[in-house]
N, C-alpha and C positions, 0 to 999 in steps of 0.2 A: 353700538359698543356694549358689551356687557360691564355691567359695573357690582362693585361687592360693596354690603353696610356691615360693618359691624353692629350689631346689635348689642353682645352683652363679649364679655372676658374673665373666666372666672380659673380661682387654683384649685384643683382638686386632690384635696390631702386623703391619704390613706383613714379609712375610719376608724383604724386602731392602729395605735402607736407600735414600730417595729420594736422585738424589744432588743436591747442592750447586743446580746448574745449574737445577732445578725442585722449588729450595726456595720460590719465592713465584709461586703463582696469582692471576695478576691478573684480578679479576673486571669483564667488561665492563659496559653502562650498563642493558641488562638484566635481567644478573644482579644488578645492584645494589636495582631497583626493586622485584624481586618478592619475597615474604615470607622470612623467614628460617627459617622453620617446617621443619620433616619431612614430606619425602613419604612417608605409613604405608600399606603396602602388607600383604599376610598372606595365606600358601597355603596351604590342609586337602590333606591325603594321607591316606588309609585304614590300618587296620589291615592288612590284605590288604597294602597297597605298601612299610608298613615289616617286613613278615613278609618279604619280598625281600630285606633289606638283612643282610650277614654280621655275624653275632652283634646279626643286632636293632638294638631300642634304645639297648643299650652303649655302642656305639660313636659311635653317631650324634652327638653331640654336638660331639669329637674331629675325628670326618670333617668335618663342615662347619666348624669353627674353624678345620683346614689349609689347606683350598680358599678360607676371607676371609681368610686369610692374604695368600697367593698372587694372590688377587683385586685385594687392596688396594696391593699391590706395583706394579700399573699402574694400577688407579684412586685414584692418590696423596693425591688433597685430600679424598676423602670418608675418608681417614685423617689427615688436619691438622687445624689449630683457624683460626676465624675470628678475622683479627686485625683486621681493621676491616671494613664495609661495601665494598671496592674490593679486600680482599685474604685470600688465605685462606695460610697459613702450613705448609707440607707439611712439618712436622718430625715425621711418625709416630707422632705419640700414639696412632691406632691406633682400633682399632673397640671400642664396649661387645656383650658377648654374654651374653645371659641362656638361662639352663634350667629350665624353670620344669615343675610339674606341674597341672592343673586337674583339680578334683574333679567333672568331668561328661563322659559319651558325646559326641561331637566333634559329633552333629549336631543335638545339641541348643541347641548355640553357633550352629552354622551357622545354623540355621533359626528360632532366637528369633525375633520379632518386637519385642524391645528389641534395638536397635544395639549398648547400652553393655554386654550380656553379650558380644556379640562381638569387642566392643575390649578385652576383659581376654586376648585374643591380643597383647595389645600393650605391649612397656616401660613400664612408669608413667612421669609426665610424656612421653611423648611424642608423643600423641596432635594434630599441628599444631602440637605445642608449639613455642618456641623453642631452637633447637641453640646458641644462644650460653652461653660456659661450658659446654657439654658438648661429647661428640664427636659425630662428623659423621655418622657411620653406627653406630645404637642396631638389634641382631637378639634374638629372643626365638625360642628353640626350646622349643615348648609340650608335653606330653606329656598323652591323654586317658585317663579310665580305661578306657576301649573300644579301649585302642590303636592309635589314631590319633594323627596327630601334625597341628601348625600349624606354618609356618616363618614371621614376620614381620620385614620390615625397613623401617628409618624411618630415607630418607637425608637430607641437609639440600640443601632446595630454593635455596640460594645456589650448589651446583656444578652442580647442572643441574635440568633437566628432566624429564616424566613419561617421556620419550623416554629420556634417559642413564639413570633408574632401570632403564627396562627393561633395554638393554645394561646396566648393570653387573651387574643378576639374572640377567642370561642367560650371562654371563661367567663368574660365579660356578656357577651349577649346571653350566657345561661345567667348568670345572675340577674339582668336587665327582668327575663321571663321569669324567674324566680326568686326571688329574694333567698332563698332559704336555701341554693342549690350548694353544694359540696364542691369545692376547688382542690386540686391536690397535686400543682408543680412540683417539680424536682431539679433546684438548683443544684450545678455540679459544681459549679466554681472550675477553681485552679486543682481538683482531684485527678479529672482526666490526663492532660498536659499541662505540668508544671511549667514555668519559667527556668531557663537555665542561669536568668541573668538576675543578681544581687537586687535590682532595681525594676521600675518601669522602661519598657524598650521608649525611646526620643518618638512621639508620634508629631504629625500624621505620618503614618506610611503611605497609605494611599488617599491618594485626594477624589472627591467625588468633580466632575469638570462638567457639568450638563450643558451649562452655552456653548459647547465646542460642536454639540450634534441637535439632530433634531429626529423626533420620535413620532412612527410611523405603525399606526396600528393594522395588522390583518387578521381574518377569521378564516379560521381553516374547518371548514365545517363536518359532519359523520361521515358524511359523503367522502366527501372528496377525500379524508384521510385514511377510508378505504381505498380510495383508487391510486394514494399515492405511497401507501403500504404494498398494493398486489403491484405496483410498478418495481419494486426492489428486492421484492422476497424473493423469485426465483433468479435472482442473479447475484444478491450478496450472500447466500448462505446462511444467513440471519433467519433463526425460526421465531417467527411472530414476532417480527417487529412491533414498536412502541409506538405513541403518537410522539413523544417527546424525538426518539430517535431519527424517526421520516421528518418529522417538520423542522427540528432543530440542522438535520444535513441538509434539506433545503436552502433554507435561510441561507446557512454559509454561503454555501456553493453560489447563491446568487452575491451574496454582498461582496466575498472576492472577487466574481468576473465582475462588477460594480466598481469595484477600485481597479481594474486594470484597462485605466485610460490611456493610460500611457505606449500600451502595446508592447510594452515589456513584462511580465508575468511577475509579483513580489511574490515570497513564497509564506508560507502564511501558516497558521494550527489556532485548531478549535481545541478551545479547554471548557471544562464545564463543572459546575459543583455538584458534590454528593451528599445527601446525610446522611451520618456514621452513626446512627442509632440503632438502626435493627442487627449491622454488622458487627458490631463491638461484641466482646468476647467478655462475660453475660454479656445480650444484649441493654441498652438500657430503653427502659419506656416509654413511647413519643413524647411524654410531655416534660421529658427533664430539657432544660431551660440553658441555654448555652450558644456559643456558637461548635455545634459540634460536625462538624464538618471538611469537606478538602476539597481537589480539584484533580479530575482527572486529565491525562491530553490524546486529542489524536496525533500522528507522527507528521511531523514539517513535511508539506506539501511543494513541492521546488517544481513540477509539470503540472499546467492547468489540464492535461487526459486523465492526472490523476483528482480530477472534482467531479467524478462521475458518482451518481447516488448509492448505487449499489457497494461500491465499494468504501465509499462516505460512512452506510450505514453500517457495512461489515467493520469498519476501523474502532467507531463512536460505541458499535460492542464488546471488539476485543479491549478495548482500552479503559471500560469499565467494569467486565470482569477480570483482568488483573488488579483490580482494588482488592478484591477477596482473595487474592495471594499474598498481602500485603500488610503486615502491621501499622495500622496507618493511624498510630497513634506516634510510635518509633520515626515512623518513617511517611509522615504526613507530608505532601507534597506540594499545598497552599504553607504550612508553615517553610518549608523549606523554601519555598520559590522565594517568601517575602523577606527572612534571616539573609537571605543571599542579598536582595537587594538593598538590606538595610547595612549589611557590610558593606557591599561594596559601594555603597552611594548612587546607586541606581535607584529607576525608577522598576515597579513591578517587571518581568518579564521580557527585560529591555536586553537582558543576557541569552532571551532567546533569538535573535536578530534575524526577526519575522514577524508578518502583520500578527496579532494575535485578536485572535474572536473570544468572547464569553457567554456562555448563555447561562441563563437562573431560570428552573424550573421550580412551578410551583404547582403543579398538574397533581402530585400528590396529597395537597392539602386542601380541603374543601372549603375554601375561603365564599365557594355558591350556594354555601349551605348556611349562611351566617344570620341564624333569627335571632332577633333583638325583641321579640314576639309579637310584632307586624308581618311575617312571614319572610321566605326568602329574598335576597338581593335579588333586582332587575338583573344586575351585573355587578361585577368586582373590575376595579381596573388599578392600575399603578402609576406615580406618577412618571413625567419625562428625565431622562438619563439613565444611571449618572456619569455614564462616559460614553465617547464614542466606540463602536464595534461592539457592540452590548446585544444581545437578544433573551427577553423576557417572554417567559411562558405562562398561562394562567387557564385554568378552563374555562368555557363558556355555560350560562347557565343550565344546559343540562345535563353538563360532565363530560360528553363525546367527543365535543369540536374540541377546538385550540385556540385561543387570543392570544397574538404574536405580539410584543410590544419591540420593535426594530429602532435601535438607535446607531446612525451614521451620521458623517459628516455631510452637510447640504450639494456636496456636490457629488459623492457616493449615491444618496440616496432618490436624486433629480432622473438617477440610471436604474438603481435598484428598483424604486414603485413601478417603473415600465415593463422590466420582465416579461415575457413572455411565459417561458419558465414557473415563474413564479404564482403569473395570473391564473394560469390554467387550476392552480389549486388553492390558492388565498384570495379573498373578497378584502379589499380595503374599507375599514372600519365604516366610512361614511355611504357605503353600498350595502351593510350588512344589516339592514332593519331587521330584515325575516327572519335573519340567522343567530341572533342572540336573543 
């Protein structure tokens, strides 16, 4: 049985006081709709990378408590408390940091094939949890008997995005390696999309549900994400396919014929998130701080002839170059889906009455580049959930492959990991030594 110590629990306050002037973060119509949960992120480093570091272990703890210090000093509201749904309160209560020890060799966490031995990298309750009543950014520095180490951090998804976690993780380890390094976020608040409503919208809208499914890692390696790009390009039309696009119409295509036990066909659509930074009209600069983003969809699927990849892959393009026809600040279509369901008393998407898939790519953010100045992550990975029909994307430490994180329900998934399909081009995480 793997067992966790806490070792130490400490609050890490901002090392200079926010002042006055941006004591209240007004969250815009976005930021209001999307969950309240923690985005749970967590990076393995080798024994070997903390064998670089002066005096070890020791210090480690200390070193990176300075540098979220210092971090949180500019990235102010993931150190304040949520005062309503519309506003988050930057009075410096400061960050939770935990240090914990785990009684197992690091890759043996990495490479389970249970998810939830890989999330004891992670603060209890925070797992999706909800940050209300607690602080806004919960870190866990894990220590293995095989000395190695995990860094995890779970920010709360009301300040931003999978976008602003990365800058703020990236801000963070340049500070860790330098004290002296320059940080320079760009909170957008509520400038982008205002609120239409006099108040905070009634949260939660969406709930994060992780015990409903269970989460299933695979590695799509350089290889194979060639051979499963030249399998679609001359029949979708699509010039140069993506890795996000091949492996994201995979995925689906398996987990619907995975739910169709029943031998009646449910008809079903992939949505997928986008970020509106480079798009926006100026664009604005990767590191403004927000949840600035939407969802695109492919069109309701009602014949399994129509889960064929090519066509898969030609739909998951057209459907995301109509975004750039699109005002999608006017006409943002994650706000509009959740506005609908918060009239009408529904749950998200529930007015589209069909299975719905999600995926979150994060293929564009170099989360495998994360030096704390012990050098890069073994791997980055994410915790399990937060709903069922979920697919997370992530790269693999040399950028090429693809890390799937697949969440279904236990009995989808008992059909999905068998695949055929599937196998011929994903390694299941606990197969995939050679290939991270």
């Amino acid at each position: 049985m793997v067992n966790v110590s806490i070792i130490s629990k400490k609050t890490i306050k901002p090392l200079s006081p926010t002042p006055s002037t941006q004591r209240l973060h007004k969250l815009s119509l976005v930021d209001q709709v999307v969950s309240h949960s923690y985005i749970p992120l967590v990076f393995f480093y080798t024994k070997h990378q903390v064998a670089t570091i002066p005096n070890g272990s020791k210090q480690l703890s200390q070193l990176l408590a300075n540098s979220l210090s210092k971090t949180l000093t500019c990235y102010y509201p993931w150190a304040g408390s949520l005062k309503d749904n519309a506003t988050i309160e930057c009075d410096d209560h400061g960050a939770e940091f935990f240090e914990v020890q785990i009684n197992s060799p690091m890759d043996k966490i990495v490479y389970h094939p249970d998810s939830r031995i890989k999330d004891l990298t992670f603060p209890q309750g925070t797992l999706w949890g909800s940050c209300i009543g607690r602080a806004s950014t919960v870190a866990q520095l894990s220590h293995f008997e095989c000395g190695g180490i995990a860094l995890s951090v779970c920010v709360s998804h009301k300040v931003g995005d999978g976008c602003s976690a990365y800058y703020f993780l990236r801000d963070w380890a340049a500070l860790t390696r330098n004290p002296n390094a320059k940080l320079a976020p760009c909170f957008v608040e509520d400038s982008l999309i205002p609120s239409p409503f006099d108040g905070p919208l009634v949260f939660p809208l969406v709930d994060s549900k992780p015990e409903e499914c269970i989460q299933k890692r695979f590695v799509f390696s350089a290889s194979k994400i060639r051979a499963l790009k030249a399998l679609v390009a001359h029949e979708s039309g699509v010039t140069n396919p993506t890795r996000n696009e091949v492996v994201n119409a995979l995925l689906y295509k398996c987990a619907v014929s995975a739910n169709d036990n029943s031998g009646s066909f449910k008809p079903s659509q992939l949505i997928q998130c986008s970020n509106l930074r480079a798009s926006m009209s100026p664009p604005l600069p990767p590191t403004s701080i927000g949840n600035i983003l939407t969802v695109f969809s492919t069109p309701i699927y009602h014949e399994e002839q129509d889960l064929k990849l090519p066509k898969l892959v030609a739909d998951i393009r057209k459907s995301k170059d109509n975004l750039s026809g699109r005002n999608n600040v006017e006409q943002n279509e994650l706000v509009s889906e959740m506005l609908d369901a918060y009239r009408n008393g529904e749950a998200p998407y529930q007015q589209r009455n069909c299975d719905v898939y999600t995926n979150t790519s994060f293929l564009g953010f170099e989360f495998e580049k994360l030096d704390f100045g012990w050098g890069k992550p073994a791997r980055g990975s994410i915790a399990s959930g937060p709903a069922n029909k979920i697919f997370i994307l992530m790269n693999t430490p040399d950028r090429r492959g693809v890390e799937a994180f697949v969440n279904l329900n236990e009995q989808d998934m008992s059909v999905f990991e068998n695949y055929k399909d599937l196998l011929q081009f994903a390694t299941p995480i606990e197969q995939a030594h050679d290939l991270l």
